[in-house]
Each structure stands twice: as C-alpha cells, then as structure tokens.
C-alpha positions in Angstrom: 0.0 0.0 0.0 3.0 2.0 0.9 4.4 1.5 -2.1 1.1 2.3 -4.3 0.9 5.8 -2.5 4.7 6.6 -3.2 3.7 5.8 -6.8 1.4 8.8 -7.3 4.2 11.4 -6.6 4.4 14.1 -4.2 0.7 15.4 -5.5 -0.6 12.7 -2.8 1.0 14.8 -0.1 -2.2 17.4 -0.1 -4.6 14.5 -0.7 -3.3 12.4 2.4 -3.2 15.0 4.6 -7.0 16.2 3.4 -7.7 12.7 4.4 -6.2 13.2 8.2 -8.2 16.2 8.9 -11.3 14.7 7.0 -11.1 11.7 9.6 -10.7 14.5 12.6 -13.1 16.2 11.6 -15.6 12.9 11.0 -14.7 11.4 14.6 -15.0 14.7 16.9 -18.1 15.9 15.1 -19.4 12.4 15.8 -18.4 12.3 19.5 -19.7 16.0 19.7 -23.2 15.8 18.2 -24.4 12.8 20.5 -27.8 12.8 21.6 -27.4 12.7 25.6 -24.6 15.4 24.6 -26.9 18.5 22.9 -29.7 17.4 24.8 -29.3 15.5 27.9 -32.6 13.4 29.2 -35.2 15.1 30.7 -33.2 18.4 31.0 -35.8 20.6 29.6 -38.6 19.2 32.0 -36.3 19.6 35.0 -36.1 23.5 33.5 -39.7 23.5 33.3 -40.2 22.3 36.8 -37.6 24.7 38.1 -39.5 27.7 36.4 -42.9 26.4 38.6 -41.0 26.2 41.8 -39.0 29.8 41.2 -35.7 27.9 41.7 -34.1 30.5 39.0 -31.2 31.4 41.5 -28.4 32.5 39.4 -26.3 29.5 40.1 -28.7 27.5 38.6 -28.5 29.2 35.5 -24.6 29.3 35.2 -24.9 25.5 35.6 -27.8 25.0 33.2 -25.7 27.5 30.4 -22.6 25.0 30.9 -24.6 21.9 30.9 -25.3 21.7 27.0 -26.4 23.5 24.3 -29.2 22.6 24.6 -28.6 24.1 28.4 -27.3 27.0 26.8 -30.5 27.8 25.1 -32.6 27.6 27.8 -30.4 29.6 30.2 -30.3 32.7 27.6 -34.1 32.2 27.9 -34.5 32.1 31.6 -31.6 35.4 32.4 -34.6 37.7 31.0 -37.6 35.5 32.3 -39.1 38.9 33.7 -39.3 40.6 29.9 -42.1 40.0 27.5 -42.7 37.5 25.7 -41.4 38.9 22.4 -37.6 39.8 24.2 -37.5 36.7 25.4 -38.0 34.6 22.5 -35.6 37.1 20.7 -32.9 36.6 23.0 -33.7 32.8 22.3 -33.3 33.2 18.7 -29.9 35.4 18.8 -28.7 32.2 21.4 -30.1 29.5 19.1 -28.0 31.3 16.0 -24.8 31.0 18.3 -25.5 27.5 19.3 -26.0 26.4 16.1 -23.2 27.8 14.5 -20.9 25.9 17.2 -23.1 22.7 16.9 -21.9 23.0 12.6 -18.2 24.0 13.9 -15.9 22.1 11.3 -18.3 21.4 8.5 -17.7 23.7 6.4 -13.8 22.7 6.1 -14.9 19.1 6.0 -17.5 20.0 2.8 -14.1 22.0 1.4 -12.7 18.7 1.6 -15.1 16.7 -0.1 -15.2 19.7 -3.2 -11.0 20.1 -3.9 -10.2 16.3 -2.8 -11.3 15.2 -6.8 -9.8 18.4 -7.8 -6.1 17.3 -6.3 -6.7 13.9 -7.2 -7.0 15.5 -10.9 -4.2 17.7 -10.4 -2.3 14.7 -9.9 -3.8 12.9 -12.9 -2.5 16.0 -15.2 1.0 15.6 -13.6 1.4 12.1 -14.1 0.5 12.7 -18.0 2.8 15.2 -18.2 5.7 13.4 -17.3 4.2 10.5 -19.6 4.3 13.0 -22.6 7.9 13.9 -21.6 9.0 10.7 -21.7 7.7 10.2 -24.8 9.3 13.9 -26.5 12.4 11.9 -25.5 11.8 9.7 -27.4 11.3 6.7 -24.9 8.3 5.3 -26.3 9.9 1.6 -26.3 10.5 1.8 -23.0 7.2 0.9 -21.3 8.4 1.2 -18.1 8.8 4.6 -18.1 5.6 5.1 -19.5 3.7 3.0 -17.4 5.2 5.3 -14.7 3.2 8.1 -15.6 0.3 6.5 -16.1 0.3 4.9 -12.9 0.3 8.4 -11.3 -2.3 9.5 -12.7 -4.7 6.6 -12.2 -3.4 6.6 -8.7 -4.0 10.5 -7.9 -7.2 10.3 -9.5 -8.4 7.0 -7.6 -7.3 8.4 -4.2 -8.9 11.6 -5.1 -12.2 9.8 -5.3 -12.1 7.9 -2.4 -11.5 10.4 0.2 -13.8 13.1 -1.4 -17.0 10.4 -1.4 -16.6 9.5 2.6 -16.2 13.2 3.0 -19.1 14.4 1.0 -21.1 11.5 2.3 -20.4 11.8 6.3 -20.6 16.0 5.4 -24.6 15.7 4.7 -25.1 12.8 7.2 -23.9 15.0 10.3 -25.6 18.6 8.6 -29.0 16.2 8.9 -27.6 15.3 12.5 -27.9 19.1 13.3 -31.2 19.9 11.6 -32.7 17.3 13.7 -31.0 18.2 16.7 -31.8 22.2 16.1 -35.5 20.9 15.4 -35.3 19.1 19.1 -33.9 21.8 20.4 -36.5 24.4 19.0 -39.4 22.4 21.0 -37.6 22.3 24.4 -37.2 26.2 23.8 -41.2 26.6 22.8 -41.9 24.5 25.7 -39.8 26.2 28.0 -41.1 30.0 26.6 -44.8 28.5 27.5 -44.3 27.9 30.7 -42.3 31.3 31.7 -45.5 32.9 30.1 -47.7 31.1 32.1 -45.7 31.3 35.3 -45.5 34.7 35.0 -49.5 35.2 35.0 -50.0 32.5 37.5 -51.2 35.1 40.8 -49.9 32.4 43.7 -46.3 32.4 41.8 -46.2 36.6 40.8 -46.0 37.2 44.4 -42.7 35.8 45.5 -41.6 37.1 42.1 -41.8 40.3 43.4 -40.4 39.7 47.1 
C-alpha cells in the first residue's frame, strides 16, 4: 500500500493529509453531536419544573448555560424570564443562531474537503500525464516502463482523489441532517420552556414571590 501511495508522486502529499483532517473532523463531530450530549434526558422538564418552583437562583442558570447546548439555550431564555414575551423569545433566537453555528463547527472545512479532494486527485492525474508526454518527446516510447510510470500516477492520484472526497461528501450531509434534527429538538424544548415562563409569570400564587 505504501508503495502504491509513493507511486502517485508528491501530489498525494495534499490528498493524504486532506484525508487526516477529513477523519478529525468525522470522529470529533461524531463524538460532539451525541444525543445525551446536545440534549441531555429530561433536561428541559427539569427546567420547566424549576420555572414552577421559582428555583431560578443565578447558580442554577450558570450551571444549566454550561450543561449543553441545549442548556445553553434555555439559560439565555431564563436570564430575561421577567421581559415580555417577544424579548425573550428574541434573545432565544440570537442564542439559538450562536449554538447552532458551534453545533456545525468544522463542517464547512470538512465539505471543502469533499469539493478540492477530486480536484487534487485530478491535479495529480495531469502531472502524471505530463511526465508521460515527456518521456515520450524523449523519445522513450519503447521503454514501457517509463511510460507505465506516468500512467500509474495519474490513475493513482485520480483513484485516491475519489475515495477520500465520497466518505467526505457522504459523512458531510449525514452530520448537517444530525444538526437539523437536533436544532429541530432543540426548537421544542425552547417553545416548551417560553410556554411555561408565560404562564408562570400570570399565574397570581407564583407573581408574588416574584416580586419579594
């Protein structure tokens, strides 16, 4: 196998090391985007249930904002529990844009990946033909070794190309559908959560602690 890779010439330097971060990329996304990770069990009922008691001390929320991003979400919601409705399903929006953005962290490289991985492999292709035309201008056409040089580059380049740019494109859509669901998750816990701040805050037994 070593000695295959060799034979494609030094345009499999980019391609191999396209493949490294590809695999990086693949693995922590994976490890990242876990269920029980983004949104632990029963985490936005225990937020709900805090919300009836009034157990919104700030060191519940620094907790809850660390917990997950999911967590995250919901704290941003519960810092400005006191403001109308429409501020505090704002400030859940503006959160939810940040959260997703980290939740997608990566992709974009690993989708660059997936487009110039073919494009290298080509690159490599076009190199290895070259040097088969040379030999050829040499006048070495009866020397198929030489030839068969070249177009073992190429073919080489070209199939390495292919076969880190497929897994790449592949695992690239499967984890942005792992975020829409997720984000899709997430948006419930959050309409759930903005219910029951709205309803807490006209229920008459819990307004007057609130403003004790």
């Amino acid at each position: 196998m070593l000695e295959i890779l060799m034979a494609g010439g030094w345009a499999m330097l980019p391609i191999l090391i396209a493949s490294a971060v590809a695999l990086a990329i693949i693995l922590e996304r994976y490890w990242s985007l876990r269920h029980d990770a983004v949104l632990p069990p029963k985490l936005g009922a225990d937020v709900r249930q805090w919300a009836r008691s009034a157990q919104l001390d700030p060191a519940h929320i620094e907790v809850l904002r660390a917990n997950s991003p999911l967590g995250e979400l919901l704290a941003a919601a519960l810092v400005v529990r006191d403001k109308p409705r429409a501020i505090v399903k704002e400030r859940m929006e503006d959160t939810g844009r940040f959260v997703v953005h980290q939740m997608e962290r990566y992709l974009n490289t690993l989708g660059t990946i997936a487009l110039i991985a073919p494009l290298l492999g080509l690159l490599g292709t076009v190199i290895g033909l070259i040097d088969m035309f040379l030999v050829v201008s040499n006048g070495n056409m009866g020397d198929p070794g030489k030839m068969a040089g070249g177009i073992g580059q190429a073919l080489i380049c070209t199939a390495t190309g292919l076969c880190v740019a497929i897994p790449a494109y592949v695992f690239h859509r499967l984890l942005r559908g792992r975020v829409t669901g997720l984000v899709l998750e997430m948006e419930q816990q959050a309409s759930s959560l903005l219910d029951e701040l709205m309803h807490v805050e006209k229920s008459p037994v819990l307004a007057k602690p609130a403003v004790r």
